[in-house]
N, C-alpha and C positions, 0 to 999 in steps of 0.2 A: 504494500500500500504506500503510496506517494503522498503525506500531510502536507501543507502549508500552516504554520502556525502565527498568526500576526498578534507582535508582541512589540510594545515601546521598548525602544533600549534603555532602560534606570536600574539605578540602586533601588531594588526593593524585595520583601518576600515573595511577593506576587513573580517578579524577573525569576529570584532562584529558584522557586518549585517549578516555572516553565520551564526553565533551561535541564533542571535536573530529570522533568516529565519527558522532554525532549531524548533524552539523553539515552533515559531507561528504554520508551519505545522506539530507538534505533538498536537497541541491544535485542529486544524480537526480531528484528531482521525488519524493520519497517523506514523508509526513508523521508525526513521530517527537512522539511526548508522553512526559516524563519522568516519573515518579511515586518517592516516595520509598517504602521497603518499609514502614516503622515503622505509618506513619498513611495511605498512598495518596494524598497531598496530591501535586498537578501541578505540579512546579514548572519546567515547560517546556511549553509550546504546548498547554496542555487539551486533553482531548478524552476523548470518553467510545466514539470508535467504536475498537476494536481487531482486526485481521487477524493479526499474529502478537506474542509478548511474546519481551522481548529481558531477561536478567539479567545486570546485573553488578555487584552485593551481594549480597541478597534479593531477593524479591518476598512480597507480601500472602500471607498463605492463602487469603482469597477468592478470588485469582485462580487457584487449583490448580485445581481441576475446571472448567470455565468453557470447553472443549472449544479454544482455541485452541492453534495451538503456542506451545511456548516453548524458546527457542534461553539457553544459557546460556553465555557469555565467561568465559574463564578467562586472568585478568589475573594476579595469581600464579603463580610459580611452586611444583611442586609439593613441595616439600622444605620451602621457607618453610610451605606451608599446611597442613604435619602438624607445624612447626614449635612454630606461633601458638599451637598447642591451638586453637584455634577450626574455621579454613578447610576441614580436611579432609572434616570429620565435619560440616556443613555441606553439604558438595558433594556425600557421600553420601548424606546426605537427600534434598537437593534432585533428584537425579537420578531417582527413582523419578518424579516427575511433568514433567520434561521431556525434551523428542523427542529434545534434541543438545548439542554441546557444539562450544565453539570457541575454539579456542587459534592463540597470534601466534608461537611460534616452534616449530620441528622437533623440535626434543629433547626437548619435554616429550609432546609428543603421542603417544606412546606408555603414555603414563601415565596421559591421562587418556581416551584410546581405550579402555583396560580396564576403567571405570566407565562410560564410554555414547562411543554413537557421536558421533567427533570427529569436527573438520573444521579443516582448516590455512588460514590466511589470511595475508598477509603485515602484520608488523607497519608500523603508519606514524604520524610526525607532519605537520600543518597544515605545510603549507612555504611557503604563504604569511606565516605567523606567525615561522617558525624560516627563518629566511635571510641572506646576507649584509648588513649594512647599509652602503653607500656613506659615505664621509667620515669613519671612524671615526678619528680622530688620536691619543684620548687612550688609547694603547694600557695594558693592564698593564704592568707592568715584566718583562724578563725576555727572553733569547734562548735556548733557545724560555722563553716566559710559558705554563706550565701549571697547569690550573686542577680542583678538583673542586669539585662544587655539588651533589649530590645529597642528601637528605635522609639522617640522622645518625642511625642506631639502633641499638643494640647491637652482634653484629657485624658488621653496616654501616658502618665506618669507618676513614678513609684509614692507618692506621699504617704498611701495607706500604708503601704510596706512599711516604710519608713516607721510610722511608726509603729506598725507589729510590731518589727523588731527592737523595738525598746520595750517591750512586754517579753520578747524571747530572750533579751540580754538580761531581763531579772531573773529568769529563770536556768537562764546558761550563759553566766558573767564571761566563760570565753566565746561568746557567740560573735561574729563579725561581720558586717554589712558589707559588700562591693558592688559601687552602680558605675557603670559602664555606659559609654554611647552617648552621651549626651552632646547634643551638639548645636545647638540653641545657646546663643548668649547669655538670653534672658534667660532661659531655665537653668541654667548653670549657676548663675548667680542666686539666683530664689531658692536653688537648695543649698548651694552655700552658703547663705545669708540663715536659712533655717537650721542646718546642721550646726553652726557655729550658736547661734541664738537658743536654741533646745539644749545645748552641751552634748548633740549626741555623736563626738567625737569619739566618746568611750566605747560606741563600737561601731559607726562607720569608719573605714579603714582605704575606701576609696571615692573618689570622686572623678571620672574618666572619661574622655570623650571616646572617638571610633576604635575599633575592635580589629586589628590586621588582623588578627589568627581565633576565629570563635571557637572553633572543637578545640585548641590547646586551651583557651580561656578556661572553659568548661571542664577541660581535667582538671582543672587548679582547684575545683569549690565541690563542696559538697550536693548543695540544693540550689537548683535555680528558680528565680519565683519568675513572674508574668503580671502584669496590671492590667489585661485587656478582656471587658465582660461585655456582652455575654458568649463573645463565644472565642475560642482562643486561635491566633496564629500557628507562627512555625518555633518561635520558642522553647517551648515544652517537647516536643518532639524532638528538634536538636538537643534537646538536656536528654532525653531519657534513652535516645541512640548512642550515646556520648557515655551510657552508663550511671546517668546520675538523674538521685530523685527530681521533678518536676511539681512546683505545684503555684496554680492556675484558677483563679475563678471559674473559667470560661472552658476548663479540662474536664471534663464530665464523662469521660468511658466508662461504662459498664465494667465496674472488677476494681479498679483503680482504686487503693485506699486512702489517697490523698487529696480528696474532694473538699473544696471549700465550701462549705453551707451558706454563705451571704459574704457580699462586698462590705466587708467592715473591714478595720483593721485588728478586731478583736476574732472572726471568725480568721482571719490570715495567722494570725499570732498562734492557736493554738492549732493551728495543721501545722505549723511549722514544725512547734513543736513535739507534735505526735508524729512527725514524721521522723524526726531526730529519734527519738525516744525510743523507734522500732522501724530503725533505718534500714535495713538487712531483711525486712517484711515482703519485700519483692525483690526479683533480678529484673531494673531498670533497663540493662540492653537487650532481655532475652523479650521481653515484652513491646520495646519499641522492634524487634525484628520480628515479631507476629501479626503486631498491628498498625505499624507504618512502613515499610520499604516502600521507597518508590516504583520497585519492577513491579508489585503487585498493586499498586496504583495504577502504573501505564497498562498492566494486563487485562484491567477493569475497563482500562476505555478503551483501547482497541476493541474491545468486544462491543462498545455503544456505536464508537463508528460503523463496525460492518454490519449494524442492522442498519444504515444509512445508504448503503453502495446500490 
């Protein structure tokens, strides 16, 4: 099968899981060309033959009518993308000229089942890329050393945590905070103005902009937390491929004993803690290779495309 996949070229979750989905459905033996929506420039594997087109930005207007199908990913969530003012209104366009729609986690598929017909696939990262690293010594500091790294955007950012974790420092005086990524001025300064002003120096331990190396980040710490509800990114899945607990408002799998009851910073405090407490209660990477690889992502849609051909 010959895809086209029209995808912006940026920094973001939404870019890595395509490239990484891309990546996995050429490992089936399937050949995937990237195209940008703006201009249609190929900036993965040219190719001018197409059997189905895969969206997840845009796509060209030329390619509207063009009788192929077109399957469309829905990497947002949907709250955010009536949020954006952008997304929403956007996807209702788009819908009128594509066959389907495909979304990575349960909860949202309901929502967007009622704008065209959906289809569930299980969300996954590269686990060859997000894994534990052998001989990592130069641990963070911190028993547990917990960490957030997700990108920083408005309310998108760690405050709850912040302060769980002075509820988890009373309870485990070695406990250590590391926030990562921040890359906003102003949000820099507002937690630094807050960390200094609270005194909770006694156990943030970093204050950090962008991230070169995430999976070594993530061997360095025990637990990674997430601030994004209701429904969660690609964070928690690099944490728990990576070998290391995960916990997430918005991480709700079935099984998973590290679910947080409510967006508080009281209901974050003590998962944290009970996750310390009975940290060894799961095998974090045996779980993320049952329930996220990406091959068995891409082997879920290959099979929604060729009910399209």
């Amino acid at each position: 099968m010959q895809i086209t996949s029209w995808l912006r070229k940026e920094d973001s979750g939404l870019a890595r899981t395509t490239l990484e989905l891309v990546k996995a459905t050429e490992a089936l033996g399937h050949s995937v060309c990237i195209r940008q929506p703006q201009d249609g420039m190929a900036i993965w594997h040219p190719s001018e033959e197409v059997d189905v087109h895969t969206i997840h930005s845009q796509i060209q207007p030329t390619a509207y009518h063009d009788g192929k199908p077109k399957i469309m990913w829905q990497h947002g969530e949907p709250l955010s993308s009536v949020g954006n003012g952008i997304s929403m209104k956007a996807i209702v366009d788009l819908a009128t000229v594509v066959d389907a729609l495909i979304c990575m986690r349960r909860e949202e598929w309901s929502t967007w089942n009622s704008i065209k017909r959906c289809y569930l696939v299980q969300k996954g990262v590269d686990l060859e890329k997000y894994a534990p690293m052998e001989g990592i010594t130069e641990r963070l500091s911190g028993e547990p050393a917990v960490l957030y790294c997700e990108n920083w955007r408005g309310m998108r950012n760690p405050l709850y945590l912040l302060i769980a974790m002075q509820e988890v420092h009373k309870k485990f005086p070695k406990a250590r905070f590391h926030l990562y990524n921040v890359q906003d001025k102003k949000m820099h300064e507002t937690f630094a103005a807050l960390i200094k002003h609270c005194k909770f120096e006694t156990f943030v331990r970093s204050l950090q902009g962008p991230v070169p190396d995430i999976t070594l980040l993530m061997n360095r710490v025990d637990i990674v937390v997430s601030a994004l509800y209701p429904l969660h990114a690609r964070t928690p899945l690099e944490a728990l491929a990576c070998g290391k607990a995960a916990i997430c408002m918005g991480y709700n799998e079935p099984g998973y004993p590290w679910t947080v009851s409510e967006y508080s910073p009281e209901a974050f405090a003590e998962t944290i803690t009970a996750c310390w407490q009975d940290y060894g209660k799961l095998d974090y990477r045996k779980w993320a290779v049952e329930k996220h690889d990406v091959g068995e992502m891409a082997r879920q849609a290959v099979s929604i495309y060729e009910r399209y051909l």
